[in-house]
N, C-alpha and C positions, 0 to 999 in steps of 0.2 A: 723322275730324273733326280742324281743328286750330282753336287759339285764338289770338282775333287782337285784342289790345282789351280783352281779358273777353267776345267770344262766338264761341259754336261754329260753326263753316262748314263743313259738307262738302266734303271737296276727294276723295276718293275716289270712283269710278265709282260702287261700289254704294252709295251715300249720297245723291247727289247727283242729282234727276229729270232725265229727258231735259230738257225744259222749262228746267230751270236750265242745263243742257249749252249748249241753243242758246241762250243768252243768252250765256254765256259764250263763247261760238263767234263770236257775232255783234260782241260789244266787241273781241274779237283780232284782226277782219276789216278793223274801221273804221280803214282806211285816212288817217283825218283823226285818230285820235290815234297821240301818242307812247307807246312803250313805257311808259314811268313811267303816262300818263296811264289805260291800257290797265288795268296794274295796279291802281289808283286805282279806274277803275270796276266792275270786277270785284270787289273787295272789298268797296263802298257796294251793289252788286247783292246780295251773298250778305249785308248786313246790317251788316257792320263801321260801327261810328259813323264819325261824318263826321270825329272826331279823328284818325284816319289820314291827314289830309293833313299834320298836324302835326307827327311823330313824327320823329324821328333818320332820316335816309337811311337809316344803318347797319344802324338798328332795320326799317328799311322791307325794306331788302334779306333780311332774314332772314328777315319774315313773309311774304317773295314766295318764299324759299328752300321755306319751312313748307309753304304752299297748294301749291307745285309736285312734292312728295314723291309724291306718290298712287302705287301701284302701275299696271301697265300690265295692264290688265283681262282677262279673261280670252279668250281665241279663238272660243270656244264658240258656236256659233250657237243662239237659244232657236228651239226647235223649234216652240212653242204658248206662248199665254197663253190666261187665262179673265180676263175683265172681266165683271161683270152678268148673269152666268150665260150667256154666251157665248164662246164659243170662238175662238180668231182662230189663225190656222194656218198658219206661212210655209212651209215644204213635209214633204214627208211621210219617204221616204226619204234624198233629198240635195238640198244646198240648191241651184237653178238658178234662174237668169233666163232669163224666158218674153222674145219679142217684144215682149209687147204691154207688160209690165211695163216692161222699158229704154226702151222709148217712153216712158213715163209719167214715169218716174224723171227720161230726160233732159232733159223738160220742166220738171219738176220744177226740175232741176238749174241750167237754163241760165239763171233768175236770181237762185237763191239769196236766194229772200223770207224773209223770219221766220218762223221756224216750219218750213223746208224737209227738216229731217234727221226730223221725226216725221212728214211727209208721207209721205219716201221707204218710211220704217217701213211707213207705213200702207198703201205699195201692196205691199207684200211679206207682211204677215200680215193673210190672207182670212177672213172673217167665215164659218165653215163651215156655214151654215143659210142660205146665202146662194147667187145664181146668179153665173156669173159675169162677165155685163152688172154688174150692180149695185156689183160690187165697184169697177168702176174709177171710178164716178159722182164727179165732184168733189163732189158732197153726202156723198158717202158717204167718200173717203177725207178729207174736213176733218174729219168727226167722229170718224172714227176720229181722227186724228191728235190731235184733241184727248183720248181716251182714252191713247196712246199717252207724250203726254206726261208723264205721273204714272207711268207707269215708271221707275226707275233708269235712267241712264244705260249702264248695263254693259251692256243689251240693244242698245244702238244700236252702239257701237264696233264689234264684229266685224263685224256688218253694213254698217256704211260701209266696211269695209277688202274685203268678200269683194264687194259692189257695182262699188267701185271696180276691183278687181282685175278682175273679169267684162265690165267693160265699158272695161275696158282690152284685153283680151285680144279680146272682138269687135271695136274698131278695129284693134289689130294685125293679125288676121287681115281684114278689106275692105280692108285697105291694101295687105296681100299680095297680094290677088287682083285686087285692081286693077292693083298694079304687074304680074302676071302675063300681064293681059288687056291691057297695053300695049307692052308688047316681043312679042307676039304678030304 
């Protein structure tokens, strides 16, 4: 937590809900604001009085120094959560992407609506009392995702970094194989 104003904000992963994450994800993306502005809204999102637009540059620059301190969260993939007295289960021994998951994901992905990074969550941790038709049901991963957000933030990082990385590494490799099957 740092203070900014006189109030507390989470700026740390484990503090801060996924929820809050992608709100703050989604002000850094927008494209139509300025840096400063960026800053600005990010602060009025997590609660700072609207007297921060007022304040010293200098003073501005420091409380963006403050918020940007956070440690780099930890690697660790969460194996299981329990919400509701259920269970949700992203793999068992080691973490992989299925097919049908990267399908979903790069749907997901490709345009990056609000709410998109507890979606992707949500196709990755399976409801274990569940089949798994059901799990991919857009009914079923909205609501998940809506559980998903009231998590910490720290659950989602390693996951968008080991996604990203896995479905980087399946394009490298079709692209190899393609280039392979064309100099054939």
């Amino acid at each position: 937590m740092v203070e900014i104003l006189g109030k507390e904000i989470p700026n740390e992963m484990n503090e801060m809900t996924i929820q809050q994450f992608e709100e703050i994800t989604e002000i850094h993306a927008n494209d139509k604001l300025d840096v400063i502005e960026k800053h600005l809204e990010v602060f009025k999102f997590m609660g700072v009085p609207e007297e921060i637009e007022d304040v010293n540059f200098e003073v501005f620059k420091e409380y963006i120094s403050k918020f940007n301190t956070a440690k780099v969260p930890s690697s660790e993939l969460l194996k299981r959560f329990e919400i509701d007295g259920f269970t949700y289960q992203a793999y068992d021994e080691e973490f992989k992407l299925t097919a049908k998951d990267t399908k979903t994901i790069e749907k997901i992905l490709s345009n990056k609506h609000k709410g998109y990074i507890s979606e992707v969550l949500a196709v990755l941790f399976k409801r274990t009392d569940l089949t798994k038709t059901e799990h991919y049901t857009d009914a079923h991963i909205k609501q998940k995702a809506k559980l998903i957000r009231e998590l910490k933030a720290e659950v989602a990082v390693p996951y968008l970094v080991a996604v990203a990385s896995a479905i980087n590494n399946h394009v490298e490799k079709a692209n190899e194989a393609t280039n392979g099957l064309e100099q054939n």
